[in-house]
PQR file with spaces between the fields and no chain letter, atoms N, CA, C, O and H, PARSE charges and radii, in Angstrom:
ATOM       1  N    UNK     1       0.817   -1.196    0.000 -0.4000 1.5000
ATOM       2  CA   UNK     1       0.000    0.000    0.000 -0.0000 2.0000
ATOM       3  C    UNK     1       0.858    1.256    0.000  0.5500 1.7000
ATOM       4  O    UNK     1       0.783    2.268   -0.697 -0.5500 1.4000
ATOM       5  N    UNK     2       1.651    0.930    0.925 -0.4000 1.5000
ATOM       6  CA   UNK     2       2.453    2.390    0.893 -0.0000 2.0000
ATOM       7  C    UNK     2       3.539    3.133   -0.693  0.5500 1.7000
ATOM       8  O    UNK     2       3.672    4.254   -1.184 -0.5500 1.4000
ATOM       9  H    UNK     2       1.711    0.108    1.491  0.4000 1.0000
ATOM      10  N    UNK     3       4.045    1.866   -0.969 -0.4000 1.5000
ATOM      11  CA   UNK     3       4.200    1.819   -2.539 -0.0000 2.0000
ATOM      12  C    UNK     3       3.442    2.693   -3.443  0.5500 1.7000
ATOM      13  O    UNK     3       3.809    3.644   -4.133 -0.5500 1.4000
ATOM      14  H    UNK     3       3.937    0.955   -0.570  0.4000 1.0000
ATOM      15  N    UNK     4       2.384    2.183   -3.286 -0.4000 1.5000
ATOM      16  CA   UNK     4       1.428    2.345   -4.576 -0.0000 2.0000
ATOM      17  C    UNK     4       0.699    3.567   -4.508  0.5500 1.7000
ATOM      18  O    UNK     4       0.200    4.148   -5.472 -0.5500 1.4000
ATOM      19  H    UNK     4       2.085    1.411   -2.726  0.4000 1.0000
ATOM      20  N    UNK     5       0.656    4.032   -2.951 -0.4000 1.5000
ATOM      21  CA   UNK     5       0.277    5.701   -2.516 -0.0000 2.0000
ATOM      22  C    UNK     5       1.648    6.399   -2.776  0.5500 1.7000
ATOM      23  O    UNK     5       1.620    7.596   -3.061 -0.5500 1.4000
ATOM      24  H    UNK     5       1.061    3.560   -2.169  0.4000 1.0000
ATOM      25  N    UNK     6       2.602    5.881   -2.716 -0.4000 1.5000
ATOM      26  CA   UNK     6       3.627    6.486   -3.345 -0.0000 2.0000
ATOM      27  C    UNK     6       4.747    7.499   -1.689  0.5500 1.7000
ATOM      28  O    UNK     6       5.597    8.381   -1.567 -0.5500 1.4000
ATOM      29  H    UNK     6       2.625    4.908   -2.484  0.4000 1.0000
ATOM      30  N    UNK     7       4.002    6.639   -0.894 -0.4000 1.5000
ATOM      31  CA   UNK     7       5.300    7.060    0.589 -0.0000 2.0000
ATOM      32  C    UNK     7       6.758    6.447    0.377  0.5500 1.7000
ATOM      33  O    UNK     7       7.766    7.137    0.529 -0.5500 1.4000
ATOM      34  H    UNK     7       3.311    5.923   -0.993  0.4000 1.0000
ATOM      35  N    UNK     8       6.798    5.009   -0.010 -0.4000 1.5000
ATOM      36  CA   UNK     8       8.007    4.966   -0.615 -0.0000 2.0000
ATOM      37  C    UNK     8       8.239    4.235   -2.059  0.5500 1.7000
ATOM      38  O    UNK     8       7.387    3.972   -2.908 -0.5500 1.4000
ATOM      39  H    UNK     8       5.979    4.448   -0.133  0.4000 1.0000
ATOM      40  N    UNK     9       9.382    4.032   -2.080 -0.4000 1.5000
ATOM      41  CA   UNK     9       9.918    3.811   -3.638 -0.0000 2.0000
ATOM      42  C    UNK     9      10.373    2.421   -3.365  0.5500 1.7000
ATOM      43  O    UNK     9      10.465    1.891   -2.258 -0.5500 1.4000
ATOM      44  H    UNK     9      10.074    4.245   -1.391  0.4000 1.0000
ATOM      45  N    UNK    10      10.677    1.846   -4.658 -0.4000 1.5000
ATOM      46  CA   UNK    10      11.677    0.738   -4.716 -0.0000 2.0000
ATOM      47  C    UNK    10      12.011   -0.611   -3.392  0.5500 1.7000
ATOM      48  O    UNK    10      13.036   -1.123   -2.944 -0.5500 1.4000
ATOM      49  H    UNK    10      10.603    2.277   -5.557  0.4000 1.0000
ATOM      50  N    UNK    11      10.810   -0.748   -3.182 -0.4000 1.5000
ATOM      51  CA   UNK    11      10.573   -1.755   -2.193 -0.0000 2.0000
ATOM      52  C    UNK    11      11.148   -2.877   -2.322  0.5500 1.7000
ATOM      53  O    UNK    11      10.553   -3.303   -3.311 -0.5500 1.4000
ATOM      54  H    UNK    11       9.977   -0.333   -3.546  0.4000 1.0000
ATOM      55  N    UNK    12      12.080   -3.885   -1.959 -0.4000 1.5000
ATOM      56  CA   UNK    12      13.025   -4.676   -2.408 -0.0000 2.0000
ATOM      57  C    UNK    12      12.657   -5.826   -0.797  0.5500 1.7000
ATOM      58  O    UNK    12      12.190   -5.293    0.210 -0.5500 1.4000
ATOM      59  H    UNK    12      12.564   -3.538   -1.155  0.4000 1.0000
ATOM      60  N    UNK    13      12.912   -7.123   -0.824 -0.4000 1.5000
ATOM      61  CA   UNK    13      12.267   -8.312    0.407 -0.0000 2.0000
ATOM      62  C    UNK    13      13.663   -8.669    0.541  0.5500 1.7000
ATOM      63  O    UNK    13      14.512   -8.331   -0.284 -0.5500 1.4000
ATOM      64  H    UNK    13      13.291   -7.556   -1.642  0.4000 1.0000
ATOM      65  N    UNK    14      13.830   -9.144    1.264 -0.4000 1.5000
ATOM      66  CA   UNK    14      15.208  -10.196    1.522 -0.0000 2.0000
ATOM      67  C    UNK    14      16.960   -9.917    0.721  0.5500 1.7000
ATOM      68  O    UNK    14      17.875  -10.640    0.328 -0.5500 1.4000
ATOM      69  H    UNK    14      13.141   -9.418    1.935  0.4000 1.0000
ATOM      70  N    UNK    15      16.650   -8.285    0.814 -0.4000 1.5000
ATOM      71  CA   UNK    15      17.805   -7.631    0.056 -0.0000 2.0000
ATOM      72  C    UNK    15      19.405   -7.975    0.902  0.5500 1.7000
ATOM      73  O    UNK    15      19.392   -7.716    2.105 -0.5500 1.4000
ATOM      74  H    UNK    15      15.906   -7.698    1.133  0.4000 1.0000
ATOM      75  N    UNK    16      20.242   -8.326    0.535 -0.4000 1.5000
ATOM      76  CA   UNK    16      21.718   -8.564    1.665 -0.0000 2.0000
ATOM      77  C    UNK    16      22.376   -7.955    1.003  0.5500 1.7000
ATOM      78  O    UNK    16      22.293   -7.634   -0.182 -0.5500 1.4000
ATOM      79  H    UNK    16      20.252   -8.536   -0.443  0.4000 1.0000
ATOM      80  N    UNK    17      23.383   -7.682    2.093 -0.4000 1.5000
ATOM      81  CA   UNK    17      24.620   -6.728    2.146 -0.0000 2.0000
ATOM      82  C    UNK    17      25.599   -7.196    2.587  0.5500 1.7000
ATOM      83  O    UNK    17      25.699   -7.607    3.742 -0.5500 1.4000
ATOM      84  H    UNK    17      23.451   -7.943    3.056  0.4000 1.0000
ATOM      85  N    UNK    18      26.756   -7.218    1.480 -0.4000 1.5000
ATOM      86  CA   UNK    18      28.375   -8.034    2.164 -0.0000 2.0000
ATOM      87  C    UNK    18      28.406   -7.361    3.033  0.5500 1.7000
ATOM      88  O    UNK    18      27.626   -6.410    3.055 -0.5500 1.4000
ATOM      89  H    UNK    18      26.675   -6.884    0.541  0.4000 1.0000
ATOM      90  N    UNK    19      29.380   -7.591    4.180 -0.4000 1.5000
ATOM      91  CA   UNK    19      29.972   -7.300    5.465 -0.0000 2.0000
ATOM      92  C    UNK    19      31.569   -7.675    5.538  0.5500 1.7000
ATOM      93  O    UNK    19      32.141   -8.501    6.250 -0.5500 1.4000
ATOM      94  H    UNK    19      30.013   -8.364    4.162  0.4000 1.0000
ATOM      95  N    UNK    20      32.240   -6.502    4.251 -0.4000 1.5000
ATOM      96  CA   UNK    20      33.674   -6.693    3.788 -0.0000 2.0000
ATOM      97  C    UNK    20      34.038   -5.753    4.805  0.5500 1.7000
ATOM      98  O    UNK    20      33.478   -4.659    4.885 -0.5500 1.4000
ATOM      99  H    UNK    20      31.775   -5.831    3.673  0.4000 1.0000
ATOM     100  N    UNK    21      34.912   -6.106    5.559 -0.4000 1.5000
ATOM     101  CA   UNK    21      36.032   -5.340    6.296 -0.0000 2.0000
ATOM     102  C    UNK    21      37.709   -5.786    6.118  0.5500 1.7000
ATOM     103  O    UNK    21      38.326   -6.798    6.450 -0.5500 1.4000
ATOM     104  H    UNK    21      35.367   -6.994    5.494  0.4000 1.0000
ATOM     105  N    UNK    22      38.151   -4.388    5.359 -0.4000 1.5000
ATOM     106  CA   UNK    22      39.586   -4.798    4.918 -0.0000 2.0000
ATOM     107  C    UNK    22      39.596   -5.795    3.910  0.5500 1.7000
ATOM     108  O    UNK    22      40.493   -6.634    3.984 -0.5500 1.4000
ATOM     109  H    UNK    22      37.650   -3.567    5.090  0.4000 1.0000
ATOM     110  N    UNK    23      38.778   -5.872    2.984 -0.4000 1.5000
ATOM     111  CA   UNK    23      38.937   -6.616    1.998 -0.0000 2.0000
ATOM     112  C    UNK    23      38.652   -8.109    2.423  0.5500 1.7000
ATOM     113  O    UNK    23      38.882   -9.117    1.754 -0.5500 1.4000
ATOM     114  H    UNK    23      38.049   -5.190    2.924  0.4000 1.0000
ATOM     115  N    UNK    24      38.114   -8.027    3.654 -0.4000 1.5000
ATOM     116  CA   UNK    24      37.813   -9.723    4.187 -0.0000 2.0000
ATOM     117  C    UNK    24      35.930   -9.831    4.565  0.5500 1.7000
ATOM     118  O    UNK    24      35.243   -9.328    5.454 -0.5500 1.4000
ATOM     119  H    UNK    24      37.927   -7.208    4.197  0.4000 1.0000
ATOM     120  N    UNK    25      35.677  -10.555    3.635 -0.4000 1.5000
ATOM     121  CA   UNK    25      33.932  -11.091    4.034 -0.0000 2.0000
ATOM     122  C    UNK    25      34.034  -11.769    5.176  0.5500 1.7000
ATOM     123  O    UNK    25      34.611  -12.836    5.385 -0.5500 1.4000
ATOM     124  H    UNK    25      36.235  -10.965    2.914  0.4000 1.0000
ATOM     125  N    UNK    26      33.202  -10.810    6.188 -0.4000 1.5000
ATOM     126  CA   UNK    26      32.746  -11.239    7.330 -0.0000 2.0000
ATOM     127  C    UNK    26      31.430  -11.980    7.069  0.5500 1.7000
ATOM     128  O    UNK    26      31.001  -12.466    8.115 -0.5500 1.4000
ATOM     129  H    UNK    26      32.733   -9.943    6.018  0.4000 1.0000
ATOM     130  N    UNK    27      30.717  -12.201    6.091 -0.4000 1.5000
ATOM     131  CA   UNK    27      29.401  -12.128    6.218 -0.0000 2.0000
ATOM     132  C    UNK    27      28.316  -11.424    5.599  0.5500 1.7000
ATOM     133  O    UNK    27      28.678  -10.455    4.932 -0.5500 1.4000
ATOM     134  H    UNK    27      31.065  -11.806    5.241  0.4000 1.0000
ATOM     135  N    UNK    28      26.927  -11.676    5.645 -0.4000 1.5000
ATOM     136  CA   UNK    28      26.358  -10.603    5.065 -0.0000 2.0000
ATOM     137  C    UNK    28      25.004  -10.529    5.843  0.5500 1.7000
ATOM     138  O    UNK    28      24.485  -11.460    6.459 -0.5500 1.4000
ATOM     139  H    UNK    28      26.633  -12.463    6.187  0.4000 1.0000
ATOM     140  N    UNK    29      24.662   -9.623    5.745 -0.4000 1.5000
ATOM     141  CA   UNK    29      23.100   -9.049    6.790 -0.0000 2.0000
ATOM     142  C    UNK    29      22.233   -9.169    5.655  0.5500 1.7000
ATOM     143  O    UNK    29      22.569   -8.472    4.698 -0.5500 1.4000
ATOM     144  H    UNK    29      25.083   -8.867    5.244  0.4000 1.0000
ATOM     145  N    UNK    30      20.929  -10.059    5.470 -0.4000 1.5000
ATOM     146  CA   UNK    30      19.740   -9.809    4.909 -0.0000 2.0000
ATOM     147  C    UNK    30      18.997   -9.324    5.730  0.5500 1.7000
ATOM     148  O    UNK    30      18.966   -9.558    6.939 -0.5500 1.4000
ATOM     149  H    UNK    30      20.656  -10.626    6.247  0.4000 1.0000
ATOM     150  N    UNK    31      18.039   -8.274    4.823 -0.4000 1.5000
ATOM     151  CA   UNK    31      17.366   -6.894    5.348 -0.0000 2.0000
ATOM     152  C    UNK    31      15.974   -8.086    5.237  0.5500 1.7000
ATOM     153  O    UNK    31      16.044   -9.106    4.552 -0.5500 1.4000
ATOM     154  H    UNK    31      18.064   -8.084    3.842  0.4000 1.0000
ATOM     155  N    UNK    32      14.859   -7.724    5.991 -0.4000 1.5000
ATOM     156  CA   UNK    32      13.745   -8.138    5.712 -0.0000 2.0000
ATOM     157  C    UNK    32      12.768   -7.284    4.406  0.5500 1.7000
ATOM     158  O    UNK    32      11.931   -7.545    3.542 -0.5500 1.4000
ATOM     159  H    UNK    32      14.802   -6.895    6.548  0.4000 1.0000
ATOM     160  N    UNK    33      13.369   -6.377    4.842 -0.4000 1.5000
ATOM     161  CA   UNK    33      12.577   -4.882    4.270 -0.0000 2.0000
ATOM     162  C    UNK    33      13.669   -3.880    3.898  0.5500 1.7000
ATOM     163  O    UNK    33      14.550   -3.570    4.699 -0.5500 1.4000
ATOM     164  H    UNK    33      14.049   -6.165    5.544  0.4000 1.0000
ATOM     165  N    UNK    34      13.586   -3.365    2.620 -0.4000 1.5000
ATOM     166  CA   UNK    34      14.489   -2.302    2.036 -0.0000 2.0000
ATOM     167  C    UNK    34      13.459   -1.496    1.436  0.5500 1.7000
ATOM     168  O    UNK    34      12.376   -1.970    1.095 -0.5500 1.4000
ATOM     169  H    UNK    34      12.870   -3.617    1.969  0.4000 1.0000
ATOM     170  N    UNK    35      13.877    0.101    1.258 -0.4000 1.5000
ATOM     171  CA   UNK    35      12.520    0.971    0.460 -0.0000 2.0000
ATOM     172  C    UNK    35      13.347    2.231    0.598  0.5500 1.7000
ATOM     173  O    UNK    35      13.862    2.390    1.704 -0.5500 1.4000
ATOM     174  H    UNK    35      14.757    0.486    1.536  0.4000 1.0000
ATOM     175  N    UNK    36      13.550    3.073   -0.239 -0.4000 1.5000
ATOM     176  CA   UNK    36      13.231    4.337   -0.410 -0.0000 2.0000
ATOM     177  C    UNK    36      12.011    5.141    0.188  0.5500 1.7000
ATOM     178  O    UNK    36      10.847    4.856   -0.095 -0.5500 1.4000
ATOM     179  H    UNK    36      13.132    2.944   -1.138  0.4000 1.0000
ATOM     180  N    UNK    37      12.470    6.458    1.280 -0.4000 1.5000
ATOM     181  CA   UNK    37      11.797    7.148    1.602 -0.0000 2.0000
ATOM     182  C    UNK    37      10.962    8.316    0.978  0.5500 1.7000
ATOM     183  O    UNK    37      10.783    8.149   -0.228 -0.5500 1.4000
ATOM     184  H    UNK    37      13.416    6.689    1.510  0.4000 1.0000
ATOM     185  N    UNK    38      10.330    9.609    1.557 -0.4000 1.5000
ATOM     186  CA   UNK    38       9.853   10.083    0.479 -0.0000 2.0000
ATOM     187  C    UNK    38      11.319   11.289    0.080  0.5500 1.7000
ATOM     188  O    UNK    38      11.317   12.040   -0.896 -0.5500 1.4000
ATOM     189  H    UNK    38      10.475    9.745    2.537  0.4000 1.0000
ATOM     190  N    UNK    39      12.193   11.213    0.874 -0.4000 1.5000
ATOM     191  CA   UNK    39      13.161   12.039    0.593 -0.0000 2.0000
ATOM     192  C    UNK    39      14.394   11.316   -0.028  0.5500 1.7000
ATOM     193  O    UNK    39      15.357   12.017   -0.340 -0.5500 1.4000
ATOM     194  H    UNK    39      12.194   10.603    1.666  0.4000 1.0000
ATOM     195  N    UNK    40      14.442    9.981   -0.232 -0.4000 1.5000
ATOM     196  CA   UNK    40      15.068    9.291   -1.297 -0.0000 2.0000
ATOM     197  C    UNK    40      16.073    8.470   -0.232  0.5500 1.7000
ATOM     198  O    UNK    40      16.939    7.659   -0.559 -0.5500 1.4000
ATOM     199  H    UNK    40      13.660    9.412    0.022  0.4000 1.0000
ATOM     200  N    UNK    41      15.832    8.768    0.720 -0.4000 1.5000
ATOM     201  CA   UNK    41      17.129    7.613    1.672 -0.0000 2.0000
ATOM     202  C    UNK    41      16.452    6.215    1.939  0.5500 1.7000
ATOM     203  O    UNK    41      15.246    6.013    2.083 -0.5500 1.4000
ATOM     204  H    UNK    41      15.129    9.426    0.986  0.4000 1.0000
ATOM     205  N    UNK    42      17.381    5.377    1.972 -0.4000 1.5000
ATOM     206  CA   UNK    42      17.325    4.013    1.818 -0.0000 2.0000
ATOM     207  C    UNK    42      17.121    3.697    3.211  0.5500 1.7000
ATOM     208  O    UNK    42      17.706    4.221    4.159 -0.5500 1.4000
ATOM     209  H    UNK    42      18.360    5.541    1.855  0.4000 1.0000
ATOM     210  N    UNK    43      15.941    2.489    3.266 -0.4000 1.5000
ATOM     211  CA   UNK    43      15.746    2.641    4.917 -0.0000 2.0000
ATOM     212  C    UNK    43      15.933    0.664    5.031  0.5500 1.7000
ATOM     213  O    UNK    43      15.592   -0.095    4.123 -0.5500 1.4000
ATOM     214  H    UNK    43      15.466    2.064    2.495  0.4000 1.0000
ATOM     215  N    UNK    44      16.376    0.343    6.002 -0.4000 1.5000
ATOM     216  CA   UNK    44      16.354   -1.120    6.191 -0.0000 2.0000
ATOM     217  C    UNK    44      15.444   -1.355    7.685  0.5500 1.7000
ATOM     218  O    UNK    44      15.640   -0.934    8.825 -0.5500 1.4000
ATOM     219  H    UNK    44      16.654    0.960    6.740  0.4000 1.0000
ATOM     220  N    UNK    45      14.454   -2.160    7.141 -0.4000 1.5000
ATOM     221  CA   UNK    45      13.889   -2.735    8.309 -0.0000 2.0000
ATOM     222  C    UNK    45      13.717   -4.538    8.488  0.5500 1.7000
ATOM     223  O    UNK    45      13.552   -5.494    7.730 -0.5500 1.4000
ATOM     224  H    UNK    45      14.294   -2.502    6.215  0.4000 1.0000
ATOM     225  N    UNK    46      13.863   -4.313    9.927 -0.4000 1.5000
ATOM     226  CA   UNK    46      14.065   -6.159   10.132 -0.0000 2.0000
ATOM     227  C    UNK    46      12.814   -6.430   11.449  0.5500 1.7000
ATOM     228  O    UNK    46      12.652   -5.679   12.410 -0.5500 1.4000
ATOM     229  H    UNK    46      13.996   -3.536   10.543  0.4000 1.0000
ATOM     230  N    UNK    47      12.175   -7.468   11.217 -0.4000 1.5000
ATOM     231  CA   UNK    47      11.186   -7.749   12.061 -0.0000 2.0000
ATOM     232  C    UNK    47      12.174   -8.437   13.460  0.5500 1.7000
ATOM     233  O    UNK    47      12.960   -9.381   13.535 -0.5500 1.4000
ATOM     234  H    UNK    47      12.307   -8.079   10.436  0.4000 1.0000
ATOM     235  N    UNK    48      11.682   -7.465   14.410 -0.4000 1.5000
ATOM     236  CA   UNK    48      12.344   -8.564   15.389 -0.0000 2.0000
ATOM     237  C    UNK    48      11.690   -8.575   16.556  0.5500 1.7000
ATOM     238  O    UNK    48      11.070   -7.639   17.062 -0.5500 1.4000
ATOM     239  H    UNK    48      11.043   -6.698   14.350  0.4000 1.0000
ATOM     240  N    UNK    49      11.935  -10.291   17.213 -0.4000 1.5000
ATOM     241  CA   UNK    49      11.492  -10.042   18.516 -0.0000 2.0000
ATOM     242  C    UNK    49      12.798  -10.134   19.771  0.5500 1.7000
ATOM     243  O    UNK    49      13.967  -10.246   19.403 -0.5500 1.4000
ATOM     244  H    UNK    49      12.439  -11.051   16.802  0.4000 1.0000
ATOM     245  N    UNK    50      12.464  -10.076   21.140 -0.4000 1.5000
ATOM     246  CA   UNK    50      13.689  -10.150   21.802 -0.0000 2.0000
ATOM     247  C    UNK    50      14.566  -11.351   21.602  0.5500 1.7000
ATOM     248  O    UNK    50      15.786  -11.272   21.742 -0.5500 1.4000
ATOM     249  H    UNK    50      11.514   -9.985   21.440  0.4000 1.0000
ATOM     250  N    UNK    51      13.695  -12.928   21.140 -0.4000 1.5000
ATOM     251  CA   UNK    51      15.098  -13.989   21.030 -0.0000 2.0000
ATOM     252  C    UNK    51      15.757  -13.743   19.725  0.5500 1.7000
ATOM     253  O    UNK    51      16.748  -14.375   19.360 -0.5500 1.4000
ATOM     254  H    UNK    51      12.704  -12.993   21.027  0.4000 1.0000
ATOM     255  N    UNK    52      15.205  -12.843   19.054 -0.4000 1.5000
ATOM     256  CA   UNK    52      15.895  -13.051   17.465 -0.0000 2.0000
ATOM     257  C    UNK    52      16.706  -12.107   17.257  0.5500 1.7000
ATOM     258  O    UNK    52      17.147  -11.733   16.170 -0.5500 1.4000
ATOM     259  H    UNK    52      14.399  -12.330   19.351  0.4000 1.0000
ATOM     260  N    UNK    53      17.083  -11.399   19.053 -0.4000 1.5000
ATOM     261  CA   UNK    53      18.155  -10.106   18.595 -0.0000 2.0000
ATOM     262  C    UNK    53      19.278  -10.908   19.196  0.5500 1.7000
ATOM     263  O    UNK    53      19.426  -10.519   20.354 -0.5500 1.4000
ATOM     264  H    UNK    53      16.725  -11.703   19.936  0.4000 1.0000
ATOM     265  N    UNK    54      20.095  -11.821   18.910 -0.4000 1.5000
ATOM     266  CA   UNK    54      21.573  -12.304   18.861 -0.0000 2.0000
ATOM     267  C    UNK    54      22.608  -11.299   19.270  0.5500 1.7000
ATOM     268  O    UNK    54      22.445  -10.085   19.395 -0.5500 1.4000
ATOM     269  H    UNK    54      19.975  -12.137   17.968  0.4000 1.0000
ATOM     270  N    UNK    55      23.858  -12.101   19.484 -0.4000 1.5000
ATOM     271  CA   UNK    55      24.867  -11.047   19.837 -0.0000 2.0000
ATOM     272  C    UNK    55      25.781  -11.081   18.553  0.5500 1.7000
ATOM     273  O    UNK    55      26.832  -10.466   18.376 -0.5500 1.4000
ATOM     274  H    UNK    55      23.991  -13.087   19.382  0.4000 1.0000
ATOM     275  N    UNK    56      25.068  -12.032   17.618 -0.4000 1.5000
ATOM     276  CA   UNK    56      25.153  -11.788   15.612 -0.0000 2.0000
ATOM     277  C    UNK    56      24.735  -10.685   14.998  0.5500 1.7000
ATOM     278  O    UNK    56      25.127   -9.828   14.207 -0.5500 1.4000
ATOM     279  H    UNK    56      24.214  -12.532   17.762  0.4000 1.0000
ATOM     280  N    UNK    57      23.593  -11.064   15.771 -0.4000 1.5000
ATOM     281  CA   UNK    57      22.440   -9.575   14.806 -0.0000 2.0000
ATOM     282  C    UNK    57      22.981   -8.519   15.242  0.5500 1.7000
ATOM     283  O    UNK    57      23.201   -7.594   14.460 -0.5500 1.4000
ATOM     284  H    UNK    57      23.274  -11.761   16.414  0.4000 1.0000
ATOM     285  N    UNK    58      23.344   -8.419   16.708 -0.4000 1.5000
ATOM     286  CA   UNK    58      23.804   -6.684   17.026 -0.0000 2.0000
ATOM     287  C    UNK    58      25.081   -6.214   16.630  0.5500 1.7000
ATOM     288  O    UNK    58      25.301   -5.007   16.521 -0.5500 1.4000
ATOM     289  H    UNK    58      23.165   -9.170   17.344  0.4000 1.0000
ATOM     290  N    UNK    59      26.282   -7.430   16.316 -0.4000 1.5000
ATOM     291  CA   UNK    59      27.160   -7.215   15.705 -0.0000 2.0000
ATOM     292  C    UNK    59      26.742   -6.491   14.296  0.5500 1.7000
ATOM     293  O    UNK    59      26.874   -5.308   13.981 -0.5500 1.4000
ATOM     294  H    UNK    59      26.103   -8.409   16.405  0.4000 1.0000
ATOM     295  N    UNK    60      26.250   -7.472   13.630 -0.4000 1.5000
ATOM     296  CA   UNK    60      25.868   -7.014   12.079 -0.0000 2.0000
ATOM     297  C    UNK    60      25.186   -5.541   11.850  0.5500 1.7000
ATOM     298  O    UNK    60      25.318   -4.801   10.875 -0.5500 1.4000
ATOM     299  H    UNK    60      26.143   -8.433   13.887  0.4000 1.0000
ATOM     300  N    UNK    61      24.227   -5.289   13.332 -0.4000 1.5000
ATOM     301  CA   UNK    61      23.674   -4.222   13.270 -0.0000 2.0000
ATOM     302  C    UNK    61      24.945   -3.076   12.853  0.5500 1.7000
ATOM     303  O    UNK    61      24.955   -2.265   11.927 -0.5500 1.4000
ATOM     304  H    UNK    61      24.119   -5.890   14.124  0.4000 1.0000
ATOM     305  N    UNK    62      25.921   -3.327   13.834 -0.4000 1.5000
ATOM     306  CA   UNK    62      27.260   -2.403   13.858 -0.0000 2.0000
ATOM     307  C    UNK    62      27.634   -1.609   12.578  0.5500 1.7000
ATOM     308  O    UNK    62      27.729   -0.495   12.063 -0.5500 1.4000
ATOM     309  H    UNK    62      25.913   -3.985   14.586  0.4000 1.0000
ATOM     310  N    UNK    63      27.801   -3.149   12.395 -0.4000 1.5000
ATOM     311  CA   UNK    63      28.665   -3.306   10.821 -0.0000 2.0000
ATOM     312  C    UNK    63      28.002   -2.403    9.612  0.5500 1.7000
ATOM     313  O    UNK    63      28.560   -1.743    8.736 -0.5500 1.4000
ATOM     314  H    UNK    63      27.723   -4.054   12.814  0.4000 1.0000
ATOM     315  N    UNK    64      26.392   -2.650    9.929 -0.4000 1.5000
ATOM     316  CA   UNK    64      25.786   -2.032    8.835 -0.0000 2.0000
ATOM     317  C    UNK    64      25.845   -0.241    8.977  0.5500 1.7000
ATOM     318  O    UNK    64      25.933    0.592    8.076 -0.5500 1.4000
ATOM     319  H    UNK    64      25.939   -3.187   10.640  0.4000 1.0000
ATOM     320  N    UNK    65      25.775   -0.085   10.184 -0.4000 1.5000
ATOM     321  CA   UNK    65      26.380    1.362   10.303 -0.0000 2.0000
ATOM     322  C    UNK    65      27.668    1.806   10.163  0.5500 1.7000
ATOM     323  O    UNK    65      27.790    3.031   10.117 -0.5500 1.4000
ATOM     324  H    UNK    65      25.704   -0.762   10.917  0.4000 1.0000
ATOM     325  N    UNK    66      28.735    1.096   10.077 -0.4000 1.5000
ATOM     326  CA   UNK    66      30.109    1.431   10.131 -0.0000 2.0000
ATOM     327  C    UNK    66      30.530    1.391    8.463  0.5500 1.7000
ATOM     328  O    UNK    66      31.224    2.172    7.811 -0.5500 1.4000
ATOM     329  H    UNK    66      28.636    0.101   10.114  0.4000 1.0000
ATOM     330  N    UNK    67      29.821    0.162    8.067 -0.4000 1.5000
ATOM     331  CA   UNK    67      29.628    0.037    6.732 -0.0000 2.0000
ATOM     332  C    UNK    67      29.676    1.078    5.547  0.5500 1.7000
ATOM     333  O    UNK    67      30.472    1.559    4.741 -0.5500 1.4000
ATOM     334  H    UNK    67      29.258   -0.473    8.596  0.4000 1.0000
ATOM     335  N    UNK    68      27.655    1.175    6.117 -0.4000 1.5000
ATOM     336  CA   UNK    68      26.785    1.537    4.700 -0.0000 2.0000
ATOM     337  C    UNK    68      26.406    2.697    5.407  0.5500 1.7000
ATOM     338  O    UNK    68      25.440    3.274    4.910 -0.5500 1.4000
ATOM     339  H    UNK    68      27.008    0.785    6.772  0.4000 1.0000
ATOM     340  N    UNK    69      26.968    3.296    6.598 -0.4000 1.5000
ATOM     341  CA   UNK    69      25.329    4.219    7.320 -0.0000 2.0000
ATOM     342  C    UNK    69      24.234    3.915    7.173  0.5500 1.7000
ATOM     343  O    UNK    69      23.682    4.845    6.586 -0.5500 1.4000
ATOM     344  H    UNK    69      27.754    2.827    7.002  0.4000 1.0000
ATOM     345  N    UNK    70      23.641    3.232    7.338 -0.4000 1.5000
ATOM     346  CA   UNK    70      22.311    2.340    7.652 -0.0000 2.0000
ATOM     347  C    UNK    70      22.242    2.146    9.343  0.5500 1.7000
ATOM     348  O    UNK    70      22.978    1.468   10.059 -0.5500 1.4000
ATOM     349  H    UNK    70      24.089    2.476    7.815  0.4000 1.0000
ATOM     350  N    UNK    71      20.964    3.083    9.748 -0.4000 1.5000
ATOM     351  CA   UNK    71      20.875    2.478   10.715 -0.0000 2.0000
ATOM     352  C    UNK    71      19.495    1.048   10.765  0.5500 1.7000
ATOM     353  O    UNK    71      18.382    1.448   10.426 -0.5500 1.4000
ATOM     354  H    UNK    71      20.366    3.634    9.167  0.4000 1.0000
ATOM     355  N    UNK    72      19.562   -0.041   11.046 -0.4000 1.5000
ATOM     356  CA   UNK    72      18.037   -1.053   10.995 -0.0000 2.0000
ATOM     357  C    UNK    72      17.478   -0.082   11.807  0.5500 1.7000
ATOM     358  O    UNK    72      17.947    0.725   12.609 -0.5500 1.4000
ATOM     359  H    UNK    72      20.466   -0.367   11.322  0.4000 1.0000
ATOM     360  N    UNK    73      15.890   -0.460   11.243 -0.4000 1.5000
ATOM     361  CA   UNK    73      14.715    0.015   12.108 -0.0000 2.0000
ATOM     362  C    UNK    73      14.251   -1.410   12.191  0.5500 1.7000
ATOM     363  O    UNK    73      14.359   -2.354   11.408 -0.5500 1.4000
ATOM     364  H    UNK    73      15.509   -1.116   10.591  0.4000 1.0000
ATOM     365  N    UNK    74      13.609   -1.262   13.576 -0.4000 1.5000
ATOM     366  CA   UNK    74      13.464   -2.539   13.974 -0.0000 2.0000
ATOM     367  C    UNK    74      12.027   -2.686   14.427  0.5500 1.7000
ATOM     368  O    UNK    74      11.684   -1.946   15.349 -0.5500 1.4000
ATOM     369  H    UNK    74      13.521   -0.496   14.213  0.4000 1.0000
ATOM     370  N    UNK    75      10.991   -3.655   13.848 -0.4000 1.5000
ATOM     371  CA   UNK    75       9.889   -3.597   13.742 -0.0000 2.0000
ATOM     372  C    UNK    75       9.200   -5.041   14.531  0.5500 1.7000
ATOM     373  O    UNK    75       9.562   -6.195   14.298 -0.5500 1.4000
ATOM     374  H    UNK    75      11.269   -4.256   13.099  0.4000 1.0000
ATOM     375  N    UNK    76       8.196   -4.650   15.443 -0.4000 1.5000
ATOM     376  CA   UNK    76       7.652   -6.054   16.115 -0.0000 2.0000
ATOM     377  C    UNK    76       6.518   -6.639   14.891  0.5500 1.7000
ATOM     378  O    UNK    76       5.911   -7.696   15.067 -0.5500 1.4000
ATOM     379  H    UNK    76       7.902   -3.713   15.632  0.4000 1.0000
């Protein structure tokens, strides 16, 4: 819906992101949710509940900010 009213853009499901540091793959974070805002920034959201936040996921969370500047929004 929000698409098609046109709040965001380019809605993308199960989008991932290497997690290269120094030229070495750590890994990669799949987004649940990727989209363009109405001001054009790229937003990542991940459904989570408290067992599914790992001391993986909060790493990766890191990464994706140290990265890409991405901060996850994190959605119940």
């Amino acid at each position: 819906m929000l698409e098609r009213s046109k709040i965001i853009s380019r809605l993308e499901l199960q989008k991932a992101f290497p997690l290269i540091v120094n030229g070495v793959k750590l890994g990669k974070y799949i987004a649940d949710f990727c989209y363009l805002d109405l001001d054009g920034r790229e937003v990542v959201e991940d459904v989570k509940s408290e067992p599914t936040k790992t001391a993986v996921y909060r790493i990766k969370c890191k990464l994706m900010i140290a990265l890409y500047g991405i901060r996850i929004v994190e959605v119940m």
